[in-house]
DOLO-60135 format. One record per residue (C-alpha): residue number from 1; residue in one letter; x, y, z. Coordinates in nm, 3 decimals. Layout:
BEGIN
resi,resn,c1,c2,c3
NUM,A,X,Y,Z
...
***
This chain:
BEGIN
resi,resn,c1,c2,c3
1,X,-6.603,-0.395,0.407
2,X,-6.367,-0.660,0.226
3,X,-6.234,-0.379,0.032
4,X,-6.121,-0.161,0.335
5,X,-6.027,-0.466,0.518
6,X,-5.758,-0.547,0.215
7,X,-5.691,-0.162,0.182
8,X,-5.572,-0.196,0.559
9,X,-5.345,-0.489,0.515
10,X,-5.203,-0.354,0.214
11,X,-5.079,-0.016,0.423
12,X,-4.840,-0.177,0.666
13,X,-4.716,-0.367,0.339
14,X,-4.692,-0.086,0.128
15,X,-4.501,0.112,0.397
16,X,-4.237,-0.166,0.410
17,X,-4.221,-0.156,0.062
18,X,-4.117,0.198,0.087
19,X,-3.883,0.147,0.313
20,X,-3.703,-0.123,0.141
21,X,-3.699,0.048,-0.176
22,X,-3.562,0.387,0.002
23,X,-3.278,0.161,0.195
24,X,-3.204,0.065,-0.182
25,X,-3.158,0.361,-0.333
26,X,-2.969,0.513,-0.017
27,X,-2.750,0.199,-0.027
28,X,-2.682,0.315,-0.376
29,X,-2.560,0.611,-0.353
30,X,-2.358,0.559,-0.081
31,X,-2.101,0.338,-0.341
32,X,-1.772,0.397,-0.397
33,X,-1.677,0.370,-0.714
34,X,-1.288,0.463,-0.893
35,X,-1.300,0.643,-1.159
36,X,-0.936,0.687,-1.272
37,X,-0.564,0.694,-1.096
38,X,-0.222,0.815,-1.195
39,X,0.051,0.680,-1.060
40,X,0.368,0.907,-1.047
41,X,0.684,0.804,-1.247
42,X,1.016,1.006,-1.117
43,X,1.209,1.211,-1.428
44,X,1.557,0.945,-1.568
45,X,1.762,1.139,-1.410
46,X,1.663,1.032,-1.045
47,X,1.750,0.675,-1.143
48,X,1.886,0.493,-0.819
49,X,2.070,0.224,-1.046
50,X,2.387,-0.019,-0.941
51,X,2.681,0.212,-0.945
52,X,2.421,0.539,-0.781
53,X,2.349,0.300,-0.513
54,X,2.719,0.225,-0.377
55,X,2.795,0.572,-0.410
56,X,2.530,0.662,-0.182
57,X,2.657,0.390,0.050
58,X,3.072,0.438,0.022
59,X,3.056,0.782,0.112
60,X,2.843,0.761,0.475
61,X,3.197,0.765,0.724
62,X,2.997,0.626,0.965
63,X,2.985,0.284,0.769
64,X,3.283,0.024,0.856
65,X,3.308,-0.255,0.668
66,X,3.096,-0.500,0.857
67,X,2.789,-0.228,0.814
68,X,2.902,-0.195,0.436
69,X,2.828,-0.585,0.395
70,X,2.557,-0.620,0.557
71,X,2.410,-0.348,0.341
72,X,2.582,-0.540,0.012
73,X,2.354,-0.851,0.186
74,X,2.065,-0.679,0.230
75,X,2.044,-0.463,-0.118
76,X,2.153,-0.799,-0.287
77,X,1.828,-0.997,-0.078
78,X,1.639,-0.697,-0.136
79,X,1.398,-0.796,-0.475
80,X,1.503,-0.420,-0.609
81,X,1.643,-0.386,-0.939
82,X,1.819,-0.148,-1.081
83,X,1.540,0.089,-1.193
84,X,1.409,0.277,-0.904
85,X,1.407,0.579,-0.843
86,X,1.552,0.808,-0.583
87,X,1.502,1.221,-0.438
88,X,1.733,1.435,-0.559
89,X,1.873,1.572,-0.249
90,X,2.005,1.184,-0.160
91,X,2.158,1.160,-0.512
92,X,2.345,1.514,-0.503
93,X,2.486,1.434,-0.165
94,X,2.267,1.626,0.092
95,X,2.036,1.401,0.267
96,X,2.210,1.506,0.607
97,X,2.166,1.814,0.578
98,X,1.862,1.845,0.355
99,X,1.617,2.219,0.369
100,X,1.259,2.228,0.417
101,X,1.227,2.347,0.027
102,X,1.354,2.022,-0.074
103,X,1.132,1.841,0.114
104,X,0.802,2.075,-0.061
105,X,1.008,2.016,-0.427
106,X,0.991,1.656,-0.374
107,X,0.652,1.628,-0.269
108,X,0.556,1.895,-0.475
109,X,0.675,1.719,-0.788
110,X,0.463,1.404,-0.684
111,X,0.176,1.542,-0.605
112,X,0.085,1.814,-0.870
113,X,0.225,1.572,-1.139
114,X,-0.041,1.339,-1.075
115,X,-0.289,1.553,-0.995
116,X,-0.250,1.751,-1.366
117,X,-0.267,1.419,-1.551
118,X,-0.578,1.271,-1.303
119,X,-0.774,1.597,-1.411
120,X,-0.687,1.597,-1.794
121,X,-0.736,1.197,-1.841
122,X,-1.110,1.211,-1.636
123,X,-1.206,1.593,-1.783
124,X,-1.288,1.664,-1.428
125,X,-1.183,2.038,-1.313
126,X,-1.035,2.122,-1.023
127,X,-1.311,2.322,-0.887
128,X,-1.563,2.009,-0.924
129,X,-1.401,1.805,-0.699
130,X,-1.607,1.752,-0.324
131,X,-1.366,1.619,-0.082
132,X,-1.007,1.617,-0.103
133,X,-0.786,1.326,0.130
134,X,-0.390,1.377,0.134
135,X,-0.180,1.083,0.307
136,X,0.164,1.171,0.350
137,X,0.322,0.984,0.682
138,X,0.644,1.193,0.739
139,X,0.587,1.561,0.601
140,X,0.323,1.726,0.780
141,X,0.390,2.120,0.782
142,X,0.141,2.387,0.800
143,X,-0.027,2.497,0.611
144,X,-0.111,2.150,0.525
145,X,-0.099,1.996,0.180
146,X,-0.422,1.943,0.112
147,X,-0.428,2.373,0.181
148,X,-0.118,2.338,-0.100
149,X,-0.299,2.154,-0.316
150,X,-0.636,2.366,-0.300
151,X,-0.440,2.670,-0.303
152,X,-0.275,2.570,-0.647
153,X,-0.555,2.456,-0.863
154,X,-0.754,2.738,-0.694
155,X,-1.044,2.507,-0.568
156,X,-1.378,2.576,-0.392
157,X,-1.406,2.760,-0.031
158,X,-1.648,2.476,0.062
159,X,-1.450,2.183,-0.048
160,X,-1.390,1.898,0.251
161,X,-1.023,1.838,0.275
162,X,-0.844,1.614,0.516
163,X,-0.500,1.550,0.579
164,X,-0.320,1.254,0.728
165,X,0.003,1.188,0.850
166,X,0.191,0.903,1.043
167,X,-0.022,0.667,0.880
168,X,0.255,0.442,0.711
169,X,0.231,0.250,0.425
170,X,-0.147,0.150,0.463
171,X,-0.256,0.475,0.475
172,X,-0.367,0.498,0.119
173,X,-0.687,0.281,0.223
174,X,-0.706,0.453,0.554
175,X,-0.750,0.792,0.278
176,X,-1.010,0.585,0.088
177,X,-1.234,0.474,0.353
178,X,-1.246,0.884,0.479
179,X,-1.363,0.887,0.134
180,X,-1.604,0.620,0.194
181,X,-1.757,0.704,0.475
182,X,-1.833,1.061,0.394
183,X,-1.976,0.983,0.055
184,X,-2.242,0.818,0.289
185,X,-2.368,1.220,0.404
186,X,-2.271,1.361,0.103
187,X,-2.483,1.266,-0.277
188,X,-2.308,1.272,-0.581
189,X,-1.958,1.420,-0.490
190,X,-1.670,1.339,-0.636
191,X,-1.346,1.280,-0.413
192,X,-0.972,1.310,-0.444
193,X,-0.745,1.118,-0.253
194,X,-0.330,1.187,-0.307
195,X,-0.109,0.909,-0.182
196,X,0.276,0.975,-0.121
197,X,0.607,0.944,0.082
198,X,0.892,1.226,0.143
199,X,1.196,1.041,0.143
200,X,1.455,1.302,0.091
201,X,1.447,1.500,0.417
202,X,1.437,1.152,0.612
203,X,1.740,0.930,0.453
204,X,1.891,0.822,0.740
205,X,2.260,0.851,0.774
206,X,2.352,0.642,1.072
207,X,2.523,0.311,1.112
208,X,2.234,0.147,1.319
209,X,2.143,-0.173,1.081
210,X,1.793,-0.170,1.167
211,X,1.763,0.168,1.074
212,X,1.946,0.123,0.760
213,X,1.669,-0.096,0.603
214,X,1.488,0.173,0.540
215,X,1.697,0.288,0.274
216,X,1.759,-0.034,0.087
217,X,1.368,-0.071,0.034
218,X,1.196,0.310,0.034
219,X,1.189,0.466,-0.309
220,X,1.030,0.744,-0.464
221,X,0.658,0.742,-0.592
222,X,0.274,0.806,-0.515
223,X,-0.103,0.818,-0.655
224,X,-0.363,0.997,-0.698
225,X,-0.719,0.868,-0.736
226,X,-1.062,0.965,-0.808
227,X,-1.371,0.841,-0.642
228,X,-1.718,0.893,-0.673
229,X,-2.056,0.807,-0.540
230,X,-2.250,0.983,-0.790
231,X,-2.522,0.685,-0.995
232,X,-2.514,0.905,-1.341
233,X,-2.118,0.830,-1.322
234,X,-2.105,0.462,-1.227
235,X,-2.084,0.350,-1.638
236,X,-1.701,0.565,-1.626
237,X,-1.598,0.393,-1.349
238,X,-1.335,0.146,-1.342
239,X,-1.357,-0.014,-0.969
240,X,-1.656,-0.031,-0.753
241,X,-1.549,-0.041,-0.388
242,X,-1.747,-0.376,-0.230
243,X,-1.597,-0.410,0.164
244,X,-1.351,-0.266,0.362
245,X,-1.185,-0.366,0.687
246,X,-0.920,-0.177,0.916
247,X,-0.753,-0.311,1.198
248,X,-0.477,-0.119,1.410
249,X,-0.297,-0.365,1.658
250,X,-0.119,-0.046,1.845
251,X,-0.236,-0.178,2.144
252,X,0.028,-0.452,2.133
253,X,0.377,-0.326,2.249
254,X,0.614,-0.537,2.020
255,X,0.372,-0.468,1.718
256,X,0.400,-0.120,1.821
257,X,0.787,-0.086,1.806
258,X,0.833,-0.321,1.516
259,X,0.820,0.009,1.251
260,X,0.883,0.337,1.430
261,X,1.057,0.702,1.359
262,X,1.326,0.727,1.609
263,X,1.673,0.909,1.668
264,X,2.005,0.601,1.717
265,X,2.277,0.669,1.959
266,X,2.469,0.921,1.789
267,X,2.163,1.123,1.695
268,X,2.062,1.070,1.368
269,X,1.692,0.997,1.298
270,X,1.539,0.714,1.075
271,X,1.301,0.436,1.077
272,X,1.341,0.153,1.195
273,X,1.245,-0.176,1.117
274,X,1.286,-0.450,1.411
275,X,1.279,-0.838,1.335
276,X,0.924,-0.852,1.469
277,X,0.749,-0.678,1.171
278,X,0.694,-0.992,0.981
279,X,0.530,-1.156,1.338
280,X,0.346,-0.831,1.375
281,X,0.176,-0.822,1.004
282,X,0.096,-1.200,1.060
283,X,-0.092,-1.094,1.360
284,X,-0.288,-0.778,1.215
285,X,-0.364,-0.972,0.928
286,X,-0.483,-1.239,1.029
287,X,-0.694,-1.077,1.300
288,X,-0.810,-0.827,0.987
289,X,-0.901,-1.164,0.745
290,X,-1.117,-1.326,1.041
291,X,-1.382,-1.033,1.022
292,X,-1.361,-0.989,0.675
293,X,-1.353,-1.363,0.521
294,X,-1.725,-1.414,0.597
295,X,-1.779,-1.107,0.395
296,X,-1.624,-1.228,0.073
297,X,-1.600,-1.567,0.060
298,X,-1.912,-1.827,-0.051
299,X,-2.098,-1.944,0.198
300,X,-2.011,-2.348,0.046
301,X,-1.622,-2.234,0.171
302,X,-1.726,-2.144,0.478
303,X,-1.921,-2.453,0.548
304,X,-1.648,-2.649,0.405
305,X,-1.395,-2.515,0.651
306,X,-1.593,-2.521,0.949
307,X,-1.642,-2.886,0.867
308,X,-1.300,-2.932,0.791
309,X,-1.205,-2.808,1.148
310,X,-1.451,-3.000,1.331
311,X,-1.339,-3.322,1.191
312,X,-0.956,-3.236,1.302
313,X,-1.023,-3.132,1.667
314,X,-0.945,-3.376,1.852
315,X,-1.006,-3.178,2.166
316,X,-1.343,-2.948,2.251
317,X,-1.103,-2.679,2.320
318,X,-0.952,-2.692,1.947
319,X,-1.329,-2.591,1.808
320,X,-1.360,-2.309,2.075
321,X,-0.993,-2.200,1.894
322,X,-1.187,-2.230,1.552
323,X,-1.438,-1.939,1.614
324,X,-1.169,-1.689,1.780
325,X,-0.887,-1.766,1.571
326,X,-0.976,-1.956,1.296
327,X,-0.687,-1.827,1.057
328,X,-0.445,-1.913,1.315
329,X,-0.463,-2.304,1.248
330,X,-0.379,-2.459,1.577
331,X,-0.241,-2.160,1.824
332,X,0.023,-2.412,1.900
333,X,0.328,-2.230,1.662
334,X,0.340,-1.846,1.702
335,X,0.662,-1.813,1.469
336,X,0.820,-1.550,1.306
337,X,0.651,-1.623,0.946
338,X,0.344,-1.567,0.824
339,X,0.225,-1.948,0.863
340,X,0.002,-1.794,1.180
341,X,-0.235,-1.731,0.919
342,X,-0.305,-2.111,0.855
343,X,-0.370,-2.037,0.492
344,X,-0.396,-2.448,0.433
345,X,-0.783,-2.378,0.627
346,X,-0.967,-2.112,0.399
347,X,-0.944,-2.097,0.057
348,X,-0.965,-1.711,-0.068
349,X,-0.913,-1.784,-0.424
350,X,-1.288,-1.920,-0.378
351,X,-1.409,-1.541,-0.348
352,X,-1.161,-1.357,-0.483
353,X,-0.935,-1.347,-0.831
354,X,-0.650,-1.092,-0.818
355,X,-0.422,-1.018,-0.485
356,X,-0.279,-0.688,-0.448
357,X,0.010,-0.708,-0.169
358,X,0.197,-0.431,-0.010
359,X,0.477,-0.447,-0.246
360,X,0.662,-0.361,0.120
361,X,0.989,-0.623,0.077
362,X,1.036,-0.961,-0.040
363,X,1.000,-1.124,0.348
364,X,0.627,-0.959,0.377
365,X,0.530,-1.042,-0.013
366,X,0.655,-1.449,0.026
367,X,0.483,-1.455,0.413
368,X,0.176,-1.343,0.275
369,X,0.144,-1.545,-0.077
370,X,0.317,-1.860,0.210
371,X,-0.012,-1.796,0.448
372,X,-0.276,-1.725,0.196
373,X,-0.141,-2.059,-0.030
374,X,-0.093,-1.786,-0.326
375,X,0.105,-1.893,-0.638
376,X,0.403,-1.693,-0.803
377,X,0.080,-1.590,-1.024
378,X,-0.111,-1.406,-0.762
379,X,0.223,-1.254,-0.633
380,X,0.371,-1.167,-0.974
381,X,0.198,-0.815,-0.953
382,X,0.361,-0.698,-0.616
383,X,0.715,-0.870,-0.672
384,X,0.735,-0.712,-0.980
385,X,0.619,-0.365,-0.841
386,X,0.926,-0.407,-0.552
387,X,1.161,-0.468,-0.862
388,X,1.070,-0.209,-1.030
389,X,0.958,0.078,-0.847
390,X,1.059,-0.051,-0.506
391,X,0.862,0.039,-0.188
392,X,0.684,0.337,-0.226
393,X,0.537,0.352,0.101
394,X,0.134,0.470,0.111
395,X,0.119,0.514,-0.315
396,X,0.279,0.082,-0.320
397,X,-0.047,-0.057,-0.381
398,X,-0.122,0.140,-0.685
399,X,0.194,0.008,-0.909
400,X,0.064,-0.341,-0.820
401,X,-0.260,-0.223,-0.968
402,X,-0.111,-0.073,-1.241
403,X,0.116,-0.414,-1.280
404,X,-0.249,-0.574,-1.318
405,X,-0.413,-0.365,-1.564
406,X,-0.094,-0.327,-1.797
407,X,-0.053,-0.703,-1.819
408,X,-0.453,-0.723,-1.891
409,X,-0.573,-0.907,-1.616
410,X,-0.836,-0.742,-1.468
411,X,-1.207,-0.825,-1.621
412,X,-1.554,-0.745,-1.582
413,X,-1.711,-0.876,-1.281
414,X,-1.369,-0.990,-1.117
415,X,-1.277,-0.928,-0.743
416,X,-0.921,-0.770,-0.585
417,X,-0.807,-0.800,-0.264
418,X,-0.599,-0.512,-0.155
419,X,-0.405,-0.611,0.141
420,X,-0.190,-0.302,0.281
421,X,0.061,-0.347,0.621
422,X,0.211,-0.020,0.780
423,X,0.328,0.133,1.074
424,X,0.162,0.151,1.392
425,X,0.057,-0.124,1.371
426,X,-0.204,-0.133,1.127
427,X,-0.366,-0.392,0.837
428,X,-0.606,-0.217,0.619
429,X,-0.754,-0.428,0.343
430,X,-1.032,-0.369,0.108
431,X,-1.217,-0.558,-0.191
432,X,-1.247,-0.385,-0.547
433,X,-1.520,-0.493,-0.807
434,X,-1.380,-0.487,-1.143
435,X,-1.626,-0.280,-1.334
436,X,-1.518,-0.327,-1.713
437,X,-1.198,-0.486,-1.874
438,X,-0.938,-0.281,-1.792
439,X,-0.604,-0.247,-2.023
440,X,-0.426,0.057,-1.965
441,X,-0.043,0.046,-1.950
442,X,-0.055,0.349,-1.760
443,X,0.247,0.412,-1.586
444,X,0.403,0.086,-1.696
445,X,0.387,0.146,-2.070
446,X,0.771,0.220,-2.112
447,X,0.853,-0.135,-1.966
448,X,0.587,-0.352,-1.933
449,X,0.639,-0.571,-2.233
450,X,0.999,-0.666,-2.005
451,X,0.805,-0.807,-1.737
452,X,0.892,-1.069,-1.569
453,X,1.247,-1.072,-1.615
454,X,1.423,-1.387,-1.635
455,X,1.594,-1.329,-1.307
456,X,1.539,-1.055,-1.046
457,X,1.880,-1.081,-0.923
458,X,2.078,-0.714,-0.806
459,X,2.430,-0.711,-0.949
460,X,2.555,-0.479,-0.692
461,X,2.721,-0.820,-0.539
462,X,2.866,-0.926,-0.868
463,X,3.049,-0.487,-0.906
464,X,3.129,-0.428,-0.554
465,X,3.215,-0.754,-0.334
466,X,3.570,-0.671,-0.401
467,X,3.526,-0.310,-0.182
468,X,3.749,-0.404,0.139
469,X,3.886,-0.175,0.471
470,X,4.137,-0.054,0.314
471,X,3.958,0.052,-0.037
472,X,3.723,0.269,0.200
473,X,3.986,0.435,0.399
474,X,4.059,0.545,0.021
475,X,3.704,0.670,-0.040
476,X,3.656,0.869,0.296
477,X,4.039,1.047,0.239
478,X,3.942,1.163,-0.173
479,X,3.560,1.071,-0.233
480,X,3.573,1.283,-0.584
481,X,3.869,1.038,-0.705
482,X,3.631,0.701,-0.701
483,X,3.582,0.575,-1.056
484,X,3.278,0.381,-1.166
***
């Protein structure tokens, strides 16, 4: 009688047991993990350097002079150097005008150049690969390019591909966490996800300064990545994906409007780039760390700030603030800067050791190291991305990486916050697990031993401040007789 008596209190344990263990195991292969990524780098010849970039500029007639300085300003402010690079048809002279076959050679050229060196780095074939994500935000013909893609390396009928478009620059980890959630209903596949911008056919060629940004900071570029959530492959892989949170702040009309495709007043279409984006990533960001910090950062930080901001309140209405905005600091100062964040209150270096920004511009890299209290340490990686490879739209983040691994910082056991900004608006940020010491130069083996420079400084100010009304009159009679 004892016997069955245990026997029967030992089933409802036993059964919970089972459970446990099968939550485990399901838990574990639904991971993420990265198993390799290629960034793209564009042939020399497509080299937007100094004396390519005022070309560009002199000959748009719809420049005067004031447009023409504010430009020389902005390119000068920008934190680009002089080793970018740039789509062909801008450099021969036909982004007004530019054909749908140069928009396919450009992407084309990104794409399937990353894609051949992903596949013969990893030893994975093309016809192994599960589920297949392609983010481009302004180049969305049809067929589609993940059809393109599948189509040229001839992969499987049942294959699961997806394709995204007017994502903006955060769309890469928009692509990942399709990725991530259907490696939760699918065991041991293996994923693709191809991150990239077409430039070319969208170089806008108005006189509309907030439009013109967008040329000063775009540049060619893009990723491709392989994922998997297979257990057998988890000792190849090089990232383990630990938490990811999206937040899209469309709903707000200024946030909204601060990055959008439109047409100016004479016509010509472009993106453009109002003086609320910095306000508007503050805002996303901040509501996007407030769900996540709890996630990733010790419980003793936690405590500590929560203490912290009970013992400033000097009102019962400042600790209500604490649990609905308690990123924001006070709520008192909603400024155009990234200090909404209140970075002085949480402390993410606690949880996390690497920061990999949206190398998006120099004014969204300084808010967010000013707001998360990050040294020019932590921020190195993305400012030196913008200098070198400039903003690259969805396929940004991955030169950061890259930035990381080449210079040998990324160890075993050590955590990355990906923070990525982009139209619409959205803040989509994620946490990577370093899975082994990582230490390939990958795309910045040609240059890395440069990096940092001494001085990031553009000399396009120092070559062309001397340009005046009459010197473009010049230009717009004979463009072919400018010397450089």
């Amino acid at each position: 009688m004892d016997f069955l008596l245990i026997c029967l209190l030992l089933i409802p344990f036993s059964y919970s047991l089972f459970i446990l263990s099968k939550l485990i195991l399901q838990r574990r292969d639904q991971s993420c993990y990265m198993l390799a990524y290629e960034c793209f780098k564009p042939p020399e010849d497509t080299k937007l350097d100094t004396d390519s970039a005022a070309k560009i500029v002199l000959r748009n007639k719809n420049l005067g002079l004031e447009e023409y300085r504010f430009l020389l300003k902005t390119i000068v402010s920008s934190g680009i150097g002089e080793s970018t690079y740039c789509p062909r048809t801008v450099l021969e002279g036909r982004e007004e005008f530019p054909s749908l076959n140069d928009a396919y050679d450009e992407i084309d050229e990104i794409m399937f150049d990353t894609l051949d060196n992903l596949f013969k780095r990893t030893g994975f074939s093309p016809s192994e690969i599960d589920i297949l994500v392609v983010n481009v935000s302004l180049f969305s013909p049809s067929p589609s390019l993940t059809s393109r893609i599948i189509n040229r390396y001839k992969m499987r009928e049942d294959i699961k591909s997806f394709n995204l478009a007017g994502m903006g620059c955060s769309a890469s980890v928009v692509a990942i966490d399709v990725v991530q959630q259907l490696f939760k209903i699918y065991k041991n596949s293996i994923g693709v996800v191809v991150s990239t911008e077409d430039l070319g056919a969208h170089w806008y060629c108005g006189k509309d300064r907030m439009m013109m940004l967008s040329n000063c900071l775009f540049r060619s570029g893009g990723c491709s990545m392989l994922f998997t959530n297979n257990p057998t492959l988890r000792n190849r892989a090089i990232l383990k994906l630990k938490h990811m949170e999206r937040t899209q702040y469309g709903a707000d009309d200024e946030a909204y409007n601060c990055c959008i495709q439109v047409e100016d007043d004479q016509g010509y279409s472009g993106f453009r780039l109002t003086k609320s984006l910095v306000k508007s990533a503050a805002q996303a960001l901040t509501v996007n760390l407030q769900v996540m910090s709890p996630k990733i950062l010790p419980l003793w930080e936690l405590v500590r700030f929560f203490t912290a901001s009970v013992r400033n309140s000097m009102k019962k209405r400042e600790l209500v603030l604490f649990f609905t905005s308690s990123l924001v600091g006070n709520g008192k100062k909603q400024k155009n800067t990234f200090n909404m964040l209140g970075g002085g209150g949480l402390n993410f270096k606690s949880g996390i050791e690497h920061f990999c920004v949206h190398p998006g511009g120099r004014a969204v890299i300084d808010g967010v190291g000013k707001g998360l209290n990050l040294n020019d340490y932590d921020l190195e990686p993305a400012r030196m991305a913008l200098h070198r490879w400039g903003n690259t739209s969805a396929g940004g983040l991955w030169y950061v990486l890259g930035y990381m691994e080449a210079k040998k910082r990324l160890k075993k056991g050590d955590r990355i916050l990906m923070i990525s900004l982009g139209a619409g608006f959205k803040c989509n940020n994620c946490v990577w697990k370093v899975m082994r010491d990582l230490s390939d130069p990958n795309v910045w083996k040609d240059c890395i031993e440069s990096y940092p420079p001494n001085t990031l400084n553009n000399p396009f100010k120092e070559k062309y401040n001397w340009i005046n009304e009459e010197y473009l009159s010049f230009v717009r009679l004979d463009f072919s007789k400018m010397v450089f």
